[in-house]
C-alpha positions as CSV (number, residue, x, y, z in Angstrom):
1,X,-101.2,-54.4,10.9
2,X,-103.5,-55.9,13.0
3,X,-103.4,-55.9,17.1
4,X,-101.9,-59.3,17.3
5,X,-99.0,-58.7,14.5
6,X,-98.0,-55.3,16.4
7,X,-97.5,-57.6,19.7
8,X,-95.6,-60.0,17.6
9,X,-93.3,-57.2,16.0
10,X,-92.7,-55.5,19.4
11,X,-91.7,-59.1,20.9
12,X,-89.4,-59.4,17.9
13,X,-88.1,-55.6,18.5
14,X,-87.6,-57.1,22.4
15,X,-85.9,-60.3,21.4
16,X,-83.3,-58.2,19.1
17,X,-82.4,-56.0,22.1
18,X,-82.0,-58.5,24.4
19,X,-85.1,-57.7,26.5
20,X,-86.4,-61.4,26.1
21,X,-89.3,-61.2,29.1
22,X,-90.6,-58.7,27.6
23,X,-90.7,-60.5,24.2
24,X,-92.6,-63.2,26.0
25,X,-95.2,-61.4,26.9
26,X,-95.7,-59.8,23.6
27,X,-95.7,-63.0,22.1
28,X,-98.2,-64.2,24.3
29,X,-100.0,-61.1,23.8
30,X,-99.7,-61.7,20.3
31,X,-101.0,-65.3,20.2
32,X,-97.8,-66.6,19.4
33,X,-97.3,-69.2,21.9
34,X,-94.9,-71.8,19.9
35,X,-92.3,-68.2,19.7
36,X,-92.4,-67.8,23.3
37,X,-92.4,-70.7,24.0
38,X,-88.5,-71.4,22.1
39,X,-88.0,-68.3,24.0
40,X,-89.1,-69.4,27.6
41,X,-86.9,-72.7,27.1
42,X,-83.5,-70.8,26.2
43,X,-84.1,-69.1,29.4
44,X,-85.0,-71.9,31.3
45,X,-88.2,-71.5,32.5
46,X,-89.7,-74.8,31.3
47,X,-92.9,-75.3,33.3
48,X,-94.0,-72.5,31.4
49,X,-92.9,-73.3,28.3
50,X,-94.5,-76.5,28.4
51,X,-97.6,-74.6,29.4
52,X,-96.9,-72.1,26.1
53,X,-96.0,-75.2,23.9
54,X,-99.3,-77.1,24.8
55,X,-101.3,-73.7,23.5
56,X,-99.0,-73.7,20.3
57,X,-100.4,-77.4,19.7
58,X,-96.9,-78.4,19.9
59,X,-97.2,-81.4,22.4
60,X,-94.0,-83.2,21.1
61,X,-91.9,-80.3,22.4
62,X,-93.6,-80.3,26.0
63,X,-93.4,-83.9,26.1
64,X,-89.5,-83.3,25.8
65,X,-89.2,-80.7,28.1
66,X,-91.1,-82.9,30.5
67,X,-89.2,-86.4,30.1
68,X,-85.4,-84.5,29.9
69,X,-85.6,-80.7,32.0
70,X,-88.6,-81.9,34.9
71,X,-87.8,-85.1,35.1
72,X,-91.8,-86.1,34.6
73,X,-91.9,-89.1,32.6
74,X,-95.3,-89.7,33.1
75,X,-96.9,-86.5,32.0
76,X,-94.8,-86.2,29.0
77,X,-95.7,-90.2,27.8
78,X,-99.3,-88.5,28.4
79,X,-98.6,-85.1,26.7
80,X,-97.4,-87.1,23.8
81,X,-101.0,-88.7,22.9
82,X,-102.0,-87.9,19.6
83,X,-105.5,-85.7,19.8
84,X,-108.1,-88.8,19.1
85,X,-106.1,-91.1,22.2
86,X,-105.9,-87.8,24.8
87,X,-109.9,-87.0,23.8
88,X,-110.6,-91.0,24.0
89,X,-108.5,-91.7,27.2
90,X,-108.4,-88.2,28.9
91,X,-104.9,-87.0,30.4
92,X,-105.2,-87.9,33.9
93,X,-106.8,-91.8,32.9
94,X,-103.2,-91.8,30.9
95,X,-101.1,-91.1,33.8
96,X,-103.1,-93.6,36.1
97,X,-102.0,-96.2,33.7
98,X,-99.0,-95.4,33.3
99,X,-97.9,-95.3,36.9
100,X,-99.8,-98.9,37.0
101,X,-97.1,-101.4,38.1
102,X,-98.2,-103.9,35.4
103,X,-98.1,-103.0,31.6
104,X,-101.6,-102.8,30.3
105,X,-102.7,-104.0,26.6
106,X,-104.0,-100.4,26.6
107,X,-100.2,-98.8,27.3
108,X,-98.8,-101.2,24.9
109,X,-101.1,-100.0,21.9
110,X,-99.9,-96.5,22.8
111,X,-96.7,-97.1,22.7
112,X,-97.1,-98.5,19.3
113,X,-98.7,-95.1,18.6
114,X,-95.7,-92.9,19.6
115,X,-93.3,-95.7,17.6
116,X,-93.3,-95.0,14.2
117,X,-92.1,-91.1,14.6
118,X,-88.3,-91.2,15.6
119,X,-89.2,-87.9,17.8
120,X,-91.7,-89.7,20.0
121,X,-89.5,-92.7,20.2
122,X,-86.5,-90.5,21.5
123,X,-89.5,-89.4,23.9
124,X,-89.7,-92.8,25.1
125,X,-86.3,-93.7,25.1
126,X,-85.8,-90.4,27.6
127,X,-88.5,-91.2,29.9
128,X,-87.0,-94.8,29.9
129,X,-83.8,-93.7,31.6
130,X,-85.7,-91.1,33.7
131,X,-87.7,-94.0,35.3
132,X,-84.6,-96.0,35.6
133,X,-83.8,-98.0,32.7
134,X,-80.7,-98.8,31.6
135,X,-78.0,-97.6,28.4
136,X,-78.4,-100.5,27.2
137,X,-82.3,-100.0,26.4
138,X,-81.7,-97.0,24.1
139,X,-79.2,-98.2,21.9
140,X,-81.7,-99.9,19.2
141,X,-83.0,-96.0,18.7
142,X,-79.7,-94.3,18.9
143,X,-78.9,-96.6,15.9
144,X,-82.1,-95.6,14.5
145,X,-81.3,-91.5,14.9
146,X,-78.0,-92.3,13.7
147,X,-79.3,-93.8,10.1
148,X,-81.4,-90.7,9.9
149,X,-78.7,-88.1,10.9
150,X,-76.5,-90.3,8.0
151,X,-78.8,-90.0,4.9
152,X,-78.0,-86.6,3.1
153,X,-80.6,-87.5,0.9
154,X,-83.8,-87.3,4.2
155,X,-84.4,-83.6,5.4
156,X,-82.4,-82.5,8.8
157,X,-84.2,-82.6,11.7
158,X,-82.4,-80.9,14.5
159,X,-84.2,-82.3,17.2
160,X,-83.3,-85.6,16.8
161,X,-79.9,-84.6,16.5
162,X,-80.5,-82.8,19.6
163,X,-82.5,-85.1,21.6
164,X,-80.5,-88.4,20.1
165,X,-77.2,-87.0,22.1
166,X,-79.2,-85.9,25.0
167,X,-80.4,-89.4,25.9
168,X,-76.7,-90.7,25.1
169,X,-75.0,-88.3,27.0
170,X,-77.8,-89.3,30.0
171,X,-77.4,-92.9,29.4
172,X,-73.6,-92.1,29.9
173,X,-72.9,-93.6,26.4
174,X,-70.3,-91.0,25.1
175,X,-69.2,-92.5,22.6
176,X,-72.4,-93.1,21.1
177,X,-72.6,-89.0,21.0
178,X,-69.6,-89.0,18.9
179,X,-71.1,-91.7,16.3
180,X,-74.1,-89.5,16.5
181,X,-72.2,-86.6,15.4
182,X,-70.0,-88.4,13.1
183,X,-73.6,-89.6,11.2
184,X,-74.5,-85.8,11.0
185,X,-70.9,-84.5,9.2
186,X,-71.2,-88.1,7.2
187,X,-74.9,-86.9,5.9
188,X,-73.3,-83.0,5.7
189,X,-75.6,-81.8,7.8
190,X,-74.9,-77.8,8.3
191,X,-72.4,-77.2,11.9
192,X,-72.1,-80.6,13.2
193,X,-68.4,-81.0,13.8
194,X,-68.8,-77.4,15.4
195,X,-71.8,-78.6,17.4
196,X,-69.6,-81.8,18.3
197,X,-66.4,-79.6,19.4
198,X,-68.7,-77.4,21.5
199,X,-70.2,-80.2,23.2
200,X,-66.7,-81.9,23.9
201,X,-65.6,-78.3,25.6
202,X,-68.5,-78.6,27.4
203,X,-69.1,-82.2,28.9
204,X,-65.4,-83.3,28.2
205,X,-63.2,-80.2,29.1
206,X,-60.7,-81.5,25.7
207,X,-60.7,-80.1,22.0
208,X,-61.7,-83.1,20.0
209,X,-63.2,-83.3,16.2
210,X,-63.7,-85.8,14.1
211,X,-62.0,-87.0,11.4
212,X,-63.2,-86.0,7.7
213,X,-62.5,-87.9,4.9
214,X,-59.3,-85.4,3.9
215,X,-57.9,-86.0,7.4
216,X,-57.6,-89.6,7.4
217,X,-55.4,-91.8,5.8
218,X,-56.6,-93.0,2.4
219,X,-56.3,-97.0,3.6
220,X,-58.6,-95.8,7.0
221,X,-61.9,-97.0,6.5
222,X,-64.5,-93.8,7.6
223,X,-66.2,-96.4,10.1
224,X,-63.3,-97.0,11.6
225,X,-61.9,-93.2,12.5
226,X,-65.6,-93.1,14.1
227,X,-64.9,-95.8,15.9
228,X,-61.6,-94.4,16.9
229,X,-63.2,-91.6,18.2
230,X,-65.8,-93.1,19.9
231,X,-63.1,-94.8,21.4
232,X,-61.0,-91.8,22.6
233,X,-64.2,-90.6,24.1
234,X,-65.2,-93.5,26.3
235,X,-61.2,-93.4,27.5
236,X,-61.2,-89.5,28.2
237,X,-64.3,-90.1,30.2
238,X,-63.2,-92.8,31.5
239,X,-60.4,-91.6,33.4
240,X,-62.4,-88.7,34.5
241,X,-65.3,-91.3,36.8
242,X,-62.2,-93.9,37.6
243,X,-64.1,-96.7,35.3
244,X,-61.3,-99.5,33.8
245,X,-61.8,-99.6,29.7
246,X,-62.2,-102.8,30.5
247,X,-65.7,-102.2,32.3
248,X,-66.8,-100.3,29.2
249,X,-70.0,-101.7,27.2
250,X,-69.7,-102.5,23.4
251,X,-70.4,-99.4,21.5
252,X,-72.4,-100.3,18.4
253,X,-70.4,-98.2,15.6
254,X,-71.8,-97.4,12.5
């Protein structure tokens, strides 16, 4: 094995006992920067993971941790560049016009860059509410993640899964994370209801699942359990911030 691999197989070794700062730095040693990297970010160091992800080539990943964990939506619209627009533009000429108070023609040709890939339009759609925009503005793309999520026959991208109920959950659209969830059990995709239990422990404090074909009634239309759960969701936390249902917005179901 070669000097690099040994560093990678003792980081490995370090990760399977637990002993994950030591695994970073013999993934680092090894040149395996996207590893430690995933590693830095379950332990929350995310400046430096940004930092490992940017060596790994990986900029859609720091442009995430930027936008949703610091809270920098500038860098990360920057970080996001494909190669030709960051060696064209340069990072810092980016950021200058992007803290512009005008939209530029330039800043509206990148944006139709990042737009095609649903990853880099989560992107935007988090850096959107991190510069104050409203739940309203990240609905069209919630839809968008939710069609994906649906379609058993596209391949499963956890990230969008991921990042799709982050930017609901910070746009205080519950109930659009359980339609996001309910799209990932409708297009079978592997521990969703789990995922969506676990997340309902943790932001909700209740036990709540969603309905599977088998559990509803026959004459039930799928759509409409989702939309009963979405529902439920909106009324639980609801309750919990002392908002009316009547103040809620329109979810946009399935």
């Amino acid at each position: 094995m070669t000097r690099p691999e040994l560093y990678v197989r003792a980081a490995q070794l370090y990760e399977r006992a637990g002993l994950p700062i030591d695994a970073v730095r013999c993934y680092r040693e090894g040149g395996a920067s996207r590893a430690a990297a995933d590693l830095l970010v379950g332990m929350g160091e995310y400046a430096e993971a940004v930092e490992e992800y940017r060596r790994a080539e990986v900029p859609v990943m720091a442009a995430w941790i930027l936008a949703h964990h610091l809270a920098d939506p500038v860098t990360a619209k920057a970080t996001v560049l494909p190669p030709t627009w960051r060696g064209r533009y340069g990072l810092e000429r980016v950021r200058n016009l992007l803290r512009a108070a005008s939209p530029s023609d330039e800043i509206a040709r990148f944006e139709d860059v990042l737009r095609p890939d649903l990853r880099g339009r989560l992107i935007l759609a988090r850096c959107e509410l991190a510069e104050g925009g409203g739940h309203r503005d990240v609905l069209p793309v919630l839809r968008q993640a939710r069609a994906a999520l649906a379609d058993a026959a596209a391949p499963y991208d956890p990230f969008v899964e991921e990042w799709a109920v982050a930017v609901a959950e910070c746009a205080g659209r519950f109930d659009q994370v359980a339609v996001l969830f309910a799209a990932s059990v409708r297009g079978h995709r592997l521990g969703a209801a789990q995922r969506w239990q676990e997340w309902a422990r943790r932001v909700l404090g209740v036990e709540l699942s969603i309905p599977s074909p088998e559990q509803r009634h026959v004459d039930v239309p799928v759509s409409q359990s989702w939309s009963e759960v979405a529902d439920a969701v909106w009324l639980v936390h609801s309750m919990r911030r002392g908002v009316t249902p009547s103040e809620r917005p329109p979810p946009l179901h399935p």
